[in-house]
Steps between C-alpha positions, in 0.01 A plus 500: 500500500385757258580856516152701543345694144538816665874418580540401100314810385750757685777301370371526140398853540869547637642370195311659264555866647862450399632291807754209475422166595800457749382791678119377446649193705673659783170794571272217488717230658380282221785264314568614100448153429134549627501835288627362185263221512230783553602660193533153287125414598183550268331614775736643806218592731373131510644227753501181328494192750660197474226198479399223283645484159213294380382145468761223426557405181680131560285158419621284734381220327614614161857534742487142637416360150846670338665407816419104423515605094861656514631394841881618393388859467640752739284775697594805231410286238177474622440805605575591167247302379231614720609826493523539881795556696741238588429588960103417364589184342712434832228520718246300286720227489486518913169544481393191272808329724721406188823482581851480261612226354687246732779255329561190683 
């Protein structure tokens, strides 16, 4: 949960009229974590929510293709190549239900 803008101004305003941040923390009963973060922002008044990060940007047939092109490759190597990380490669191999490479 978000502290409040009000809340954020009167901690700013606190620090700027000299105060510490430790005792910012304990008047407010707000963590200096949350305070230094505050200060660190662009824009410490505005409460930025998590959400989507944007559309995905794996082909899953260009995937399957390399899978049956180079089909010793590990997972970082192709998330290297696709330039994804190796958890989305992970679960697009789930997804398209290929599965490692069984000796017999």
């Amino acid at each position: 949960m978000s502290y409040s803008i009000d809340l954020r101004k009167r901690v700013l305003d606190f620090l700027n009229t000299g105060g510490s941040k430790t005792e910012a923390a304990r008047l407010y009963n707000v963590s200096r974590t949350c305070i230094y973060n505050w200060l660190a922002a662009k824009d410490p008044l505005r409460c930025e929510k998590p959400g989507p990060r944007g559309p995905h940007r794996l082909d899953y047939q260009a995937l399957r293709q390399q899978v049956a092109d180079f089909p010793d490759q590990t997972q970082v190597e192709r998330a290297a190549h696709f330039g994804v990380s190796k958890n989305c490669i992970l679960y697009a191999l789930r997804k398209l239900n290929i599965t490692r490479k069984k000796r017999r």
